[in-house]
N, C-alpha and C positions, 0 to 999 in steps of 0.2 A: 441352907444359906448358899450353896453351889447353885444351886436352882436357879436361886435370886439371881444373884449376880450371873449369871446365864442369860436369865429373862433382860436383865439392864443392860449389858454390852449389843444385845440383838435391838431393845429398842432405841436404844442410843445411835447405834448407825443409822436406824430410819430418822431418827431427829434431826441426825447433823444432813441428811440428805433436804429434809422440811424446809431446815434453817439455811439451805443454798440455795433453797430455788426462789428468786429472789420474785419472780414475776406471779408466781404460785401465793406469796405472803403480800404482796400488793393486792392481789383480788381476795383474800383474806381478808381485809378491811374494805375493799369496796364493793364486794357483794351486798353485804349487812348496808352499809350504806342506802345502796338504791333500792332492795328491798324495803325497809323503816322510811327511809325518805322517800321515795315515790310513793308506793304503795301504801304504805302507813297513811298515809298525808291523803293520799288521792280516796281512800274509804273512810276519810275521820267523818264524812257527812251522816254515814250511815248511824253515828251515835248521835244525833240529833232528834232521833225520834225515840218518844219514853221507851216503845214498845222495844225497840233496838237497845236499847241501854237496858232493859232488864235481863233480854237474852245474852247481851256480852257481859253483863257483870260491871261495867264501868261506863263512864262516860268518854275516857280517851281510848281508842279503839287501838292507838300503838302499845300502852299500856298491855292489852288483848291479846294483841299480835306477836310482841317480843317472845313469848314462849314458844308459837308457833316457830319465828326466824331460827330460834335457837335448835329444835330441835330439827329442822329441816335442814342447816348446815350439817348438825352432826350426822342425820342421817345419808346426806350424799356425803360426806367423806369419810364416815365409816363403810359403809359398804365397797370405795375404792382400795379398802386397807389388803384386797385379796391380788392385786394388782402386782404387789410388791413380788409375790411368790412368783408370777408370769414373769415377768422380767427378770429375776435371780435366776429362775430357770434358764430360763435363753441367753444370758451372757454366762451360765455356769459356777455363780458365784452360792447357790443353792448347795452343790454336791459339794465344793469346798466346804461349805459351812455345815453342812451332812457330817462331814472327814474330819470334822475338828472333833477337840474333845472337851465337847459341850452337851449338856442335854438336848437330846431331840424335843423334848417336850418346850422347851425354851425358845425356838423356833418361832411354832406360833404366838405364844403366849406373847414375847416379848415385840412383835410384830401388833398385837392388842393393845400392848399398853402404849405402844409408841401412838398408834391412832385415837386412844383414849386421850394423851396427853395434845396431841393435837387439836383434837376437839375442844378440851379444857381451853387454850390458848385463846380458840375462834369464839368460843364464849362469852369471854374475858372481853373482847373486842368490842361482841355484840354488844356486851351488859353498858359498856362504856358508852356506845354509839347512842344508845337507845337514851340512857341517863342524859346525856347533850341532847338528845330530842325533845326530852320534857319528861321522861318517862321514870315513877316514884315509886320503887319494890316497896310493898307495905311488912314485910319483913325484914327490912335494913341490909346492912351491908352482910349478916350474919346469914340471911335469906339466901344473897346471893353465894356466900360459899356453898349452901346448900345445894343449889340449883347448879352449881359447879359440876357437883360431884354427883347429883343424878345425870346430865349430860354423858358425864364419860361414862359412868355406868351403863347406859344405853347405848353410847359407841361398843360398849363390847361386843352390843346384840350384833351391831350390823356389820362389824369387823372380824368376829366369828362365825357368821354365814358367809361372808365375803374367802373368808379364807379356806373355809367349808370347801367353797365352788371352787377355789384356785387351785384345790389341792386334786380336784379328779379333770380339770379344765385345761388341757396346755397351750390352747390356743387365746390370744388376749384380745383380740376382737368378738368372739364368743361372750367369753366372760363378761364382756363390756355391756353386749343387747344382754344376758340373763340380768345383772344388774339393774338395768337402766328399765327391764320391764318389770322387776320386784318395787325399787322406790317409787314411781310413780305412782301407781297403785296405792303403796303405801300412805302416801303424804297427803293423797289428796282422797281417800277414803276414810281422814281421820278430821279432828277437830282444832285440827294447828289454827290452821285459819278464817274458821269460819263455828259458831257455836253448833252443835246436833241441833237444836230446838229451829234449828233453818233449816235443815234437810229432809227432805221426803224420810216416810217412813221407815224402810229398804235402807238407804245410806247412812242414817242413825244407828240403825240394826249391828251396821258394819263397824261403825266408826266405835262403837260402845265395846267390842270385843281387838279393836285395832293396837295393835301395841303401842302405835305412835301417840295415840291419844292419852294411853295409859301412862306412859311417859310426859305427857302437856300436863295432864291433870293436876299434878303437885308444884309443876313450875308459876304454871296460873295463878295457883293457888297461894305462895308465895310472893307473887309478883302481884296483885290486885288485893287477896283475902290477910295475908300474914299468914301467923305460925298457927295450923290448924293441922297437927298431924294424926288426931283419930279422922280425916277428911282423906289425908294424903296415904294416911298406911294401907291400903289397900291397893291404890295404884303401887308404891314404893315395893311391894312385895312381888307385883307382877315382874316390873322390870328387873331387880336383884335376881327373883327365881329365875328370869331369860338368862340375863346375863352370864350365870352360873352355868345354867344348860347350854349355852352358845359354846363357852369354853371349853367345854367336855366336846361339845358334836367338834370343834375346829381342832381340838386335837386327837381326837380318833379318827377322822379324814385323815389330815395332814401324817398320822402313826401307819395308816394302810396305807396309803399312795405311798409313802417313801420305804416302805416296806417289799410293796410289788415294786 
């Protein structure tokens, strides 16, 4: 129970830092905005043709795509969740929090959950955005607590690597290009938005073994198919098993760095 409440007062600080930055939570909702609405809107042609509507599964291509926005937010701002540790370090607010008498373990962890429950929030957003768009989970609203709570499960992933790299990283412009050249790669080597059965052979290959996609898979499937979880448990296991092993790698980094 000391753990806990360890893990909560470290993620609580990152939250009320979230919940002040006021220009940070304005692009929170209009990100999802201009992605759904522009982009959503500017490709719904391509569900006009059968052949296209059989490879996306639907006729409304935002429908498609919402899983895609969803997990592309979470994936750039979990991966900035290592960010925090750069900066603690540099104003010195790290070694204070080192000198308390807190779990170290707590540290990272609670630094995860704060990004997990971020994530949860920008989801919430989206789910919302996308439902004023036209956009009809065939899983009901029960779907979408699901689709919640895979979300921040897979922030762990990227919030646990992030913190991973922060913790042997001290410089924050470093960290920034190792980031910025993991998600790319990631996001657009997967099937957020665009189905495998489009891509050359090679990119399918990639996208089939991609974590991101492993994580689209049950949201999709929720959001277009409903409740089919002998479909989804196999993705569902990939991302739980990341997420567990992320935790452990961000906190044996984070236990050696503050050790040396």
């Amino acid at each position: 129970m000391t753990l806990l409440s360890d893990i909560w007062y470290v993620a609580w600080r990152e939250l009320i830092k979230f919940f002040r930055a006021r220009v940070r939570l304005i692009m929170t909702v209009i990100q999802p905005v201009i992605w759904l609405g522009l982009m959503g809107n500017m490709m719904q042609g391509l569900t006009q043709n059968p052949m296209a509507v059989q490879m996306f599964g639907t006729e409304n291509y935002l429908a498609f795509m919402t899983p895609g926005i969803i997990l592309m937010t979470v994936l750039f701002g979990g991966v900035f969740a290592g960010m925090s540790i750069v900066w603690d370090r540099r104003i010195g607010y790290l070694e204070k929090l080192m000198a308390s008498p807190i779990s170290r373990a707590a540290i990272p962890f609670g630094k995860m959950l704060a990004a997990a429950i971020q994530s949860g929030i920008q989801v919430l957003i989206i789910v919302l955005i996308a439902y004023a768009l036209g956009v009809r989970f065939a899983a009901g609203w029960g779907g979408v607590v699901v689709i919640l709570a895979i979300a921040m499960c897979f922030s762990l992933i990227l919030s646990g690597l992030s913190l991973a790299l922060a913790a042997t990283i001290k410089v924050q412009e470093t960290l920034m290009a190792i980031v910025n050249f993991i998600t790319m790669p990631l996001m657009f080597t997967s099937n957020a938005l665009f189905p495998k059965e489009a891509m050359p052979g090679w990119l399918a290959a990639i996208a089939s073994v991609n974590p991101v996609s492993h994580a689209v898979a049950p949201l999709r499937e929720l959001t277009i198919s409903g409740w089919n979880w002998a479909g989804m448990a196999p993705s569902l296991g990939v991302v739980v098993g990341l997420a567990i092993a992320f935790m452990a790698v961000a906190h044996f980094a984070f236990r050696r760095a503050t050790v040396e």
